[in-house]
C-alpha positions in Angstrom: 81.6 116.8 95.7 80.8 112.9 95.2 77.6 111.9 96.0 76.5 107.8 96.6 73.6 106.5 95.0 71.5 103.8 96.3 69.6 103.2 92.9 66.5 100.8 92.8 66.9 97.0 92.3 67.1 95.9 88.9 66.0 92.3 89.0 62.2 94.1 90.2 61.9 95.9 87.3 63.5 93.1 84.6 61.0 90.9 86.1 58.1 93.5 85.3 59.7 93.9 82.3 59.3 90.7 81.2 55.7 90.6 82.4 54.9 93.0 80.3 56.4 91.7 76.9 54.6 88.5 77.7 51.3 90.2 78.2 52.5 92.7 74.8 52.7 89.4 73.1 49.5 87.9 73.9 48.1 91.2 72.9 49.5 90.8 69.6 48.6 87.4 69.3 44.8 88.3 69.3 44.8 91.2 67.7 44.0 89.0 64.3 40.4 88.2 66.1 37.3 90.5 65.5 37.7 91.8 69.3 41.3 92.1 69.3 42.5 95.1 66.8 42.2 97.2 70.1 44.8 95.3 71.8 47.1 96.2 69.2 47.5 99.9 71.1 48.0 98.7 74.3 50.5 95.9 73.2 52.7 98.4 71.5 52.4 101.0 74.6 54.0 97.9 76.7 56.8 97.1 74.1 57.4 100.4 74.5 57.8 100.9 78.5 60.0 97.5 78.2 62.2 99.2 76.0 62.2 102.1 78.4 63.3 99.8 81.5 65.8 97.9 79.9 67.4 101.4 79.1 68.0 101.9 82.9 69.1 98.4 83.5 73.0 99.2 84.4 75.1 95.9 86.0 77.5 97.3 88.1 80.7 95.3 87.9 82.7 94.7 91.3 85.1 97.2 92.9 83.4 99.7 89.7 81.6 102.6 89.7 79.1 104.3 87.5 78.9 108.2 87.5 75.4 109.4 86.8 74.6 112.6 84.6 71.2 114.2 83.8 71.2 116.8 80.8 75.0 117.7 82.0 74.1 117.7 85.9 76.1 115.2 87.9 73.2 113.0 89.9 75.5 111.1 91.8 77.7 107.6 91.6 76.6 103.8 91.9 79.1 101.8 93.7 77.3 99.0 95.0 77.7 96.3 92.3 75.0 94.4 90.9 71.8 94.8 88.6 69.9 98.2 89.1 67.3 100.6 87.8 67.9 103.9 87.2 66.5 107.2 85.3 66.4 106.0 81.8 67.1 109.5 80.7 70.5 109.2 83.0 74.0 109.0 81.2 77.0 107.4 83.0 80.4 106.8 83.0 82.0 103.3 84.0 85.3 104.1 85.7 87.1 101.7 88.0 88.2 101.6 91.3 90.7 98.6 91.0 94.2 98.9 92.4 96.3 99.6 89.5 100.5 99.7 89.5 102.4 102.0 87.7 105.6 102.4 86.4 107.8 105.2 86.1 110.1 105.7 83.2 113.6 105.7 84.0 114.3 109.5 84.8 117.9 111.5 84.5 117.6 113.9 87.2 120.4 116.1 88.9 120.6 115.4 92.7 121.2 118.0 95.8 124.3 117.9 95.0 124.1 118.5 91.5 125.3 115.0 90.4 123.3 113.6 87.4 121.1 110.3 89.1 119.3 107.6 87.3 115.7 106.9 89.2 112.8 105.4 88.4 109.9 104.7 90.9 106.9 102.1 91.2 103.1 103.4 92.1 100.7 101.4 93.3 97.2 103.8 93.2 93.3 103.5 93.5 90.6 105.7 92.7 88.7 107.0 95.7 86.6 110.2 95.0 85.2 109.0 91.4 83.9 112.8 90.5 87.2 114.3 91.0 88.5 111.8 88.7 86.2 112.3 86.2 85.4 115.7 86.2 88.4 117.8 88.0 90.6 116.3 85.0 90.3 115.5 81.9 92.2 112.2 81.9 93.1 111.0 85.5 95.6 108.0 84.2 97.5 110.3 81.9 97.6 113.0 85.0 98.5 110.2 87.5 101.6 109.5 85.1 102.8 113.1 84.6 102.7 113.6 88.1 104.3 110.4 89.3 107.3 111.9 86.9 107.2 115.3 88.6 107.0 113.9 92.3 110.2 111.3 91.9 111.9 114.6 90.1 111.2 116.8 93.0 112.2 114.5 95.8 115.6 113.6 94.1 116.4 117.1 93.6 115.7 117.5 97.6 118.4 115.1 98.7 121.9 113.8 98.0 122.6 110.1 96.3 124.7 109.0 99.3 126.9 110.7 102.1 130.0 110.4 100.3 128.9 113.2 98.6 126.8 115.1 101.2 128.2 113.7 104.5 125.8 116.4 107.0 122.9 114.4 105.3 120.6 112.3 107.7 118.9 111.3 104.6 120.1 110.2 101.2 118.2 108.2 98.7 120.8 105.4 98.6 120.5 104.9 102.4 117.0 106.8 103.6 115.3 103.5 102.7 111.7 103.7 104.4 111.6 107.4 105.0 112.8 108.2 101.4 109.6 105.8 100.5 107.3 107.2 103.1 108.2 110.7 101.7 107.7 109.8 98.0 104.4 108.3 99.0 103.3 112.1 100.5 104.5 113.8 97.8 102.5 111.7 95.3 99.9 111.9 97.5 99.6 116.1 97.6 99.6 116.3 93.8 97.2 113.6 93.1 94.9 114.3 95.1 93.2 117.4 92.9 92.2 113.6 91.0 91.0 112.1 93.8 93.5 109.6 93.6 95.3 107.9 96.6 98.7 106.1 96.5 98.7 103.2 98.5 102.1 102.1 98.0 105.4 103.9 95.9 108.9 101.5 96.0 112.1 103.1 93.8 112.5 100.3 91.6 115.8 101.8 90.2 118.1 103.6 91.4 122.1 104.7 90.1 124.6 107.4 89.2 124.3 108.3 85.4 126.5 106.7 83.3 128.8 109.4 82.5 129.8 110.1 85.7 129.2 106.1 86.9 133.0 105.3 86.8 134.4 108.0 88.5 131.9 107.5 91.7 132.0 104.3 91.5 136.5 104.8 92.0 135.3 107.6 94.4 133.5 104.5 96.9 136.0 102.2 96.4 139.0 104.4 97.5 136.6 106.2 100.3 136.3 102.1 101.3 140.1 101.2 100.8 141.2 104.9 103.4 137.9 103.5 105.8 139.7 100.2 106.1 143.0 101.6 106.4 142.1 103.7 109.2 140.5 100.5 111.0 143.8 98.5 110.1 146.5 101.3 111.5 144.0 101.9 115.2 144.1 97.9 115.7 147.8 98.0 115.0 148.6 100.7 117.3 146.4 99.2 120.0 147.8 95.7 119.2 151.6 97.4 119.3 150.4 99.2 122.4 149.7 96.4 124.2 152.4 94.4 123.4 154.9 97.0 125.0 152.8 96.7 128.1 152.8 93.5 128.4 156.9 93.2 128.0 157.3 95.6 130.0 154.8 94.3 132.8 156.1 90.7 132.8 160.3 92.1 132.7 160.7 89.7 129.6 163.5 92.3 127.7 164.3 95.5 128.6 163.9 98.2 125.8 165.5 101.4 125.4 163.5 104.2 123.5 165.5 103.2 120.1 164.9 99.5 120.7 161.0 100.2 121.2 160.9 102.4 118.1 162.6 99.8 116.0 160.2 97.3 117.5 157.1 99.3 116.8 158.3 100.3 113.0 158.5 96.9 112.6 155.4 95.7 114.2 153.6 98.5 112.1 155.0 97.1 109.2 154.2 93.4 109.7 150.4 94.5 110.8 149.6 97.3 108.1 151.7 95.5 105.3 149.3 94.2 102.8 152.0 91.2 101.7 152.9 88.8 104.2 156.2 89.3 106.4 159.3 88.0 105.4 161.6 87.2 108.3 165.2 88.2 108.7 167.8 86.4 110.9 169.6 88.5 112.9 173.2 87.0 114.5 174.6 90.1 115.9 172.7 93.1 117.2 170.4 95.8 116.3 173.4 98.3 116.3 175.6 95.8 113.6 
């Protein structure tokens, strides 16, 4: 369990420090006088506790930390930044508590639907409980990059690259946008957090089929696109033929037997669905000739 330290202020004790080296000097500097060999003693015995505080002088930097240790026991963690002084007999660890970003390595991963995907992923991550980092693993950044890997892995594997291939999906990872995100960001956040690590941000920074199967998807969207704009084409020509046999009809301009209006609709359907434009043909007799 982390435990915050409110250490002493150093610039107290470098100042008493510095008291005593003067006064360690000026002991030395009489000790060549008849009276002064016994200030030799005392001079050394303050050299000595100056070397003793500025062992427990630690500058804490800003947004660091310092993890204290006593003979192997954990004492506690400075985060406070600035001069302070501590148990001389205290080891520490400097760790930092910085925002740092992350990048995944681009990853080959089968999708739901068994389809081979290209992902890679973007972490954005700070320390926040400094023993866990130091002490429940034994190196947080290399754990925080094996389980960024493991996290984009498993959420690929949970959902379908697009609804062409999956159309029941409510969620794909080419169209979840902030949900995908939002559920990357809690899966990172489960696993790291045995380092006490927190992710603050995660953005997929790259995202496609594999290329061995890249063409053939990529044919597969563009003739799903081509039938989607077929199907819109052929509905506004019916309606559009539709309406104009109501309206001919309404206003009594020519009256149209059931072969007449299904030569006039084939034709209509072929002027409005025809990719090319129409070429027109003069007709001097009839329909029958």
């Amino acid at each position: 369990m982390e435990k915050i330290l409110k250490p002493t202020n150093g610039y107290m004790a470098l100042l008493l420090s510095l008291v005593m080296l003067v006064v360690a000097l000026v002991c030395f500097g009489n000790s060549g006088t008849e009276d002064g060999a016994l200030l030799i003693l005392p001079g050394i015995a303050l050299v000595v506790l100056c070397i003793i505080i500025w062992k427990g002088l630690m500058i804490v930097q800003p947004n660091h930390a310092r993890i204290l240790n006593l003979f192997g026991k954990y004492v506690g963690t400075i985060k406070d930044n600035g001069l302070f002084f501590v148990n001389p007999l205290y080891t520490s660890i400097k760790i930092t508590q910085r925002v740092q970003n992350m990048a995944t390595p681009t990853l080959k991963v089968n999708d739901k639907m068994g389809n081979p995907v290209e992902i890679a992923a973007v972490i954005v991550w700070q320390i926040q409980n400094t023993y866990k980092a130091a002490y429940e693993v034994a190196d947080y950044n290399a754990f925080v990059r094996m389980q960024s890997e493991a996290a984009v892995r498993a959420l690929t594997m949970r959902f379908a690259y697009d609804s062409i291939e999956d159309e029941g999906a409510n969620i794909t990872l080419r169209e979840g946008g902030a949900k995908i995100l939002e559920l990357l960001e809690h899966e990172l956040n489960e696993r790291l957090l045995t380092a006490g690590i927190i992710v603050t941000e995660a953005r997929i920074s790259h995202l496609a089929y594999a290329q061995e199967i890249a063409g053939a998807m990529l044919q597969r969207q563009q003739a799903s696109a081509i039938v989607a704009a077929r199907y819109k084409i052929v509905e506004g020509a019916v309606g559009m033929v539709e309406l104009a046999l109501e309206q001919l009809s309404k206003k009594e301009i020519v009256h149209l037997d059931e072969e007449k209006k299904a030569n006039m609709v084939c034709n209509l359907m072929v002027v409005l669905c025809g990719e090319k434009a129409a070429q027109p043909v003069l007709n001097t007799g009839t329909i029958y000739q």
